[in-house]
N, C-alpha and C positions, 0 to 999 in steps of 0.2 A: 504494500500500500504506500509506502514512503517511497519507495522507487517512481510509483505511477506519478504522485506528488509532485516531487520534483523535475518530472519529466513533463509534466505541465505547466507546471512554472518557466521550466527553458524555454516553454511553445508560444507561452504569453508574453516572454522577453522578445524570444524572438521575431513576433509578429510585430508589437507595439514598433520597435524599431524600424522595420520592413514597413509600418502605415507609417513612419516617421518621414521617412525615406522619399518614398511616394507621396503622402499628403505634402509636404510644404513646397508650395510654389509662390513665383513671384506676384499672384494676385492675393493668397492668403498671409503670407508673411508678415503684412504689415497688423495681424493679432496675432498670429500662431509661435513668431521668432522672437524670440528672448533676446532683449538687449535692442531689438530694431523696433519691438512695436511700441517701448517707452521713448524712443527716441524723437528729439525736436526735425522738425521739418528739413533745416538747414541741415541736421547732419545726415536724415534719410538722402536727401538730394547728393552730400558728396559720397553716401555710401556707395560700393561697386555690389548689388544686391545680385546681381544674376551670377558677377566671378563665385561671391559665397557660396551661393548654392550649386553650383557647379565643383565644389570641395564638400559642400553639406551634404548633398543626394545621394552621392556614392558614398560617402560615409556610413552613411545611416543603411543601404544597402547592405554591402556588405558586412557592417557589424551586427546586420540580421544573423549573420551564420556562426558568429561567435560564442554566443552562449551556446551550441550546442555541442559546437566541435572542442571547446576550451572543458564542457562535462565530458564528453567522451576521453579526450587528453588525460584529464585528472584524475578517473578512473581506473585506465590503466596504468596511471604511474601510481594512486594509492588505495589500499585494500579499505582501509577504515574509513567508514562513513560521514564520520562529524570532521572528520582531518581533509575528507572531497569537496565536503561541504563550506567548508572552509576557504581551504586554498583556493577554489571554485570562486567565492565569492569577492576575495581580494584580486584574482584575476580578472573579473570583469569591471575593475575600475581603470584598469591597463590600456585600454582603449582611450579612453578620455583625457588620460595626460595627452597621450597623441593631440588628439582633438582639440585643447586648450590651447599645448602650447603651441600650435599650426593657426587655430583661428585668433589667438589673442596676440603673437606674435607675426602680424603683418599688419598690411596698411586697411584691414578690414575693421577695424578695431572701430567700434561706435564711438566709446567712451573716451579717446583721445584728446 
């Protein structure tokens, strides 16, 4: 039962990401994007909204496939359940440095 559990949990990581992925475009963005829909006018205007998401889309894609192949990884590297569980879970924040330091580190930067 804890197997099924968690194996649905990966399924709802992994969608949510994948409608992440797919849902935000440049007509919803301006509620949906964090950081651009508080933004004042003048900075939405010098942002480069479509480069972002052109780094955002694939992101979000592909990190669809992460939770499941980063369980499957941790699985066969450890026997014990709450030690998968575990590693598992600080492994899926591994992504988002990426992510941070790629979107926060250029000229994308709202807050500048």
């Amino acid at each position: 039962m804890e197997e099924m559990i968690i194996y649905i949990a990966i399924g709802y990581m992994s969608l949510i990401y994948l409608l992440i992925g797919l849902g935000i475009n440049e007509k919803n963005a301006e509620y949906l994007l964090a950081g651009y829909n508080t933004a004042s006018e003048d900075k939405k205007k010098e942002f480069d909204l479509t480069k972002y998401l052109m780094f955002f889309k694939p992101f979000f894609i592909r990190l669809s496939l992460f939770p499941l192949l980063s369980w499957l990884f941790v699985s066969l590297l450890i026997n014990r359940d709450q030690m998968q569980i575990l590693l598992w879970s600080f492994l899926q924040l591994t992504p988002f440095v990426f992510f941070l330091k790629k979107s926060v580190g250029t000229n994308w930067d709202i807050e500048q």
